[in-house]
N, C-alpha and C positions, 0 to 999 in steps of 0.2 A: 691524601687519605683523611686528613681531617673535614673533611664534608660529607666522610663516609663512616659509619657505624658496622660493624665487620661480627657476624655473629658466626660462631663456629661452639658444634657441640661434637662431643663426642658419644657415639652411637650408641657403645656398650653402656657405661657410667652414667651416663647425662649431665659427665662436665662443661662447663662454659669454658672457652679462651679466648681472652680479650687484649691479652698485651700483640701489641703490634711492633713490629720492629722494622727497619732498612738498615740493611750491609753498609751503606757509607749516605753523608749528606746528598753526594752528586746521583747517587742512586735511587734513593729516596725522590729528589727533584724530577726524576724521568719515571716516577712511581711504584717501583721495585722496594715489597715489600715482604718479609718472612715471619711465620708462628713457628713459637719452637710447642713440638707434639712429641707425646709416648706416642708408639707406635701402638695404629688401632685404626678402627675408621670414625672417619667425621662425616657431619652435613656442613657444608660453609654457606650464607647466606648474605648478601650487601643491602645492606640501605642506606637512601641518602638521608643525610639531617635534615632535619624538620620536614620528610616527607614519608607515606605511610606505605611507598611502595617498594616491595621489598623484589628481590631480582629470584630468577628462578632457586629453587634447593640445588645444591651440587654433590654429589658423592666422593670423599677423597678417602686415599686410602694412605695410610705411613706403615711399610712394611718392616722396618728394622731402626734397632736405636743405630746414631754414628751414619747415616743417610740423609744428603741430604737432597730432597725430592721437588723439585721443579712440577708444581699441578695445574701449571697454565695461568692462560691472563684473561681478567674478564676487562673486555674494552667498556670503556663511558662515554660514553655521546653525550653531547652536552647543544642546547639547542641558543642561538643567535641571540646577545644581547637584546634586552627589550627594553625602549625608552615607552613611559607611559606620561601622558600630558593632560592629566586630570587634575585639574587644581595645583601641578606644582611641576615642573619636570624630574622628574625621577628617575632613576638607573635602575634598573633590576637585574639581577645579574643571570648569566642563563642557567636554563632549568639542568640539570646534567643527571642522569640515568644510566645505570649500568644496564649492559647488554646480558640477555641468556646464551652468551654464547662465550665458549670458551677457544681462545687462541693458542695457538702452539709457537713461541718464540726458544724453544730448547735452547737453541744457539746464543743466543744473546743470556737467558738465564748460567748457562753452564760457561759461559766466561767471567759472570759476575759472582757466580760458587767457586772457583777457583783461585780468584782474587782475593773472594774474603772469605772461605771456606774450605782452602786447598787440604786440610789435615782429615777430610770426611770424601766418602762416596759420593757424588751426582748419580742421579737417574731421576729421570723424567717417567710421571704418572699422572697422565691428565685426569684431572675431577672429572667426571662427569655427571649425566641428569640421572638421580636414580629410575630404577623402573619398575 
């Protein structure tokens, strides 16, 4: 997540939330990452650092405080090292892009809330595109 800028507003308010958190290091590593949210709805938005493209708007919603809501995974594709041999050899490292599309991994999220989040609700509500 640190190559990614994670922008989340909230609909009603027009608050920003920026801290980012993961349940444990091992988790974090495999990219599982959580906002803690008042319940309300959000826009959540990804960009990559140092790049101006921002990934599709997502609609999430937090239905109740003490819930904790699994709203899917947005996959990153990331494109094939590039040596460049212009005057020097250089590594560039690949371009990496989050997708508009959102994944449904419920199962693997709701054993990692249960691990680190067994004293709250699971349920799963996928973000989606507004419309």
């Amino acid at each position: 997540m640190t190559n990614f800028v994670v922008l989340v507003e909230n609909i009603d308010s027009g608050d920003q939330v920026s801290t980012i958190r993961s349940p444990t290091p091992e988790a974090e590593k495999e990219g599982w990452v959580y906002l803690l949210l008042e319940p309300g709805r959000y826009y959540l938005r990804m960009q990559p650092w140092r790049n101006n493209r921002i990934s599709g708007r997502f609609f999430l919603s937090v239905p109740v405080a003490g819930t904790v809501v699994y709203a899917g995974s947005l996959p990153i594709r990331c494109a094939s090292v590039v040596t460049l041999w212009i005057m020097s050899n250089e590594r560039v490292s690949p371009q990496c892009l989050p997708t508009d599309t959102v994944e449904d991994e419920s199962k693997s999220a709701g054993q990692i809330a249960t691990a680190s989040f067994a004293q709250y609700e699971f349920a799963t509500i996928l973000m989606r595109e507004p419309k």
